[in-house]
C-alpha angles and dihedrals in degrees: 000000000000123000112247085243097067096053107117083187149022111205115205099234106182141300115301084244103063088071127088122233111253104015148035152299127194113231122184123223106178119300085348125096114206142190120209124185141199112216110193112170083060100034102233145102131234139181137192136152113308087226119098099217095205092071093003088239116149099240120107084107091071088040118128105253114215148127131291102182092321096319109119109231147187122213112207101237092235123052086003092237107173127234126180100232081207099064101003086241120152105256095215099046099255118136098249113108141165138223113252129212132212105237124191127171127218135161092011097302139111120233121186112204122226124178 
């Protein structure tokens, strides 16, 4: 995951409210498809590539969030491949991974950070 100093900018990505609790939402910031997710049993918020690298569909925003011994996770909704929304690692070992994205609310808003 990246540090928060070594964020060049922070995208604006939408209001805190058009995201659902407990799950996700895609957001577009230029070429870059990403899901964002509102974690609300842990009260935190999390983002990563939209594309799930194991197909190369563009899914892991309707993944099921959940816990893998304390890790926070997302499940792509097709072939369930799992992802740690913390370090973008592949839950189960396999070599498949995702880019994570620092993610901070103000105002009311949600930024995604991206160096």
């Amino acid at each position: 995951m990246e540090a928060e100093q070594e964020v060049k900018n922070w995208f604006k990505a939408a209001k805190v409210e058009d995201f659902p609790k407990n799950g996700g939402a895609c957001i577009k910031y230029k070429d870059k498809q990403i899901a964002v997710f509102n974690f609300t049993r842990r009260n935190e918020w999390f983002a990563c590539q939209n594309m799930c690298p194991h197909k190369k569909e563009m899914a892991l925003a309707r993944g099921m969030i959940g816990e893998s011994q304390g890790e926070p996770k997302v499940a792509c909704p097709f072939h369930k491949k799992a992802f740690s929304l913390q370090t973008g690692e592949n839950i189960d070992g396999e070599d498949y991974e995702v880019v994570t994205y620092p993610v901070k609310i103000e105002g009311g808003y949600v930024y995604v950070g991206l160096s």
